[in-house]
C-alpha positions as MATLAB code, in Angstrom:
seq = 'XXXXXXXXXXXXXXXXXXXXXXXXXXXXXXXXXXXXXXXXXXXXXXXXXXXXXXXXXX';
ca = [
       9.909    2.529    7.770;
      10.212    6.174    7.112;
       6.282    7.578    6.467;
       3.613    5.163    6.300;
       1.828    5.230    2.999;
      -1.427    3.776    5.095;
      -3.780    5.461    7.714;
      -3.004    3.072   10.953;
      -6.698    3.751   12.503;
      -8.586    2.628    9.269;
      -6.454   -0.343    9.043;
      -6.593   -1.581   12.560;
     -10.645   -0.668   11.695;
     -10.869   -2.843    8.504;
      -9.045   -5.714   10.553;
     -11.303   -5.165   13.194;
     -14.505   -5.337   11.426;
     -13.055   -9.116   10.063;
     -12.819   -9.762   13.901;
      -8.869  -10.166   14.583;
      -6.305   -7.930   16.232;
      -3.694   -5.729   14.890;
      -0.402   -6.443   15.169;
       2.522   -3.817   16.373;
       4.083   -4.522   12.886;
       1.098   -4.776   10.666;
       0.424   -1.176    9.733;
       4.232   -0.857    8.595;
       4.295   -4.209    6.756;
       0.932   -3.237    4.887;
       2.675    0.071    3.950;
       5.730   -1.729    2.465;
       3.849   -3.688    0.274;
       1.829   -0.498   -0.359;
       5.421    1.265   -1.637;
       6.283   -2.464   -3.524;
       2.925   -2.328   -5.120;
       3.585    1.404   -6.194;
       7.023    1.077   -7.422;
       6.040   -1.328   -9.915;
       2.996    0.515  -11.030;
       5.038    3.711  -11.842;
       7.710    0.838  -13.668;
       4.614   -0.497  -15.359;
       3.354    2.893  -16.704;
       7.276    4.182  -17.865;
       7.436    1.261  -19.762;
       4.597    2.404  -21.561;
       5.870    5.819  -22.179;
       3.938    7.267  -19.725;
       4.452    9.455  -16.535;
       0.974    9.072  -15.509;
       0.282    5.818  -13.022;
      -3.134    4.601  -13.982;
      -5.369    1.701  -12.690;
      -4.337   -0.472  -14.944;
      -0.802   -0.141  -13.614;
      -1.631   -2.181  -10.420;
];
């Protein structure tokens, strides 16, 4: 993946705090579904005739 669209130490620290280990590929696969999550937001909120994502897009 090109730039991660997480930050790597908060994640490992969220997974942490649940008591499990990261991963070498979690950060990256969290940040795809990140971009997957994103890319149908900004879908979501052309379809409504709008070039502003909102909250209500995810």
């Amino acid at each position: 993946m090109a730039d991660s669209l997480v930050v790597g130490s908060k994640v490992k620290e969220a997974i942490k705090a649940q008591d499990c280990n990261t991963a070498g590929d979690a950060v990256d696969a969290l940040s795809e579904v990140v971009a997957w999550h994103i890319k149908r937001a900004a879908e979501r909120a052309k379809a409504n005739g709008r070039k502003t994502v909102r909250g209500v897009d995810f």
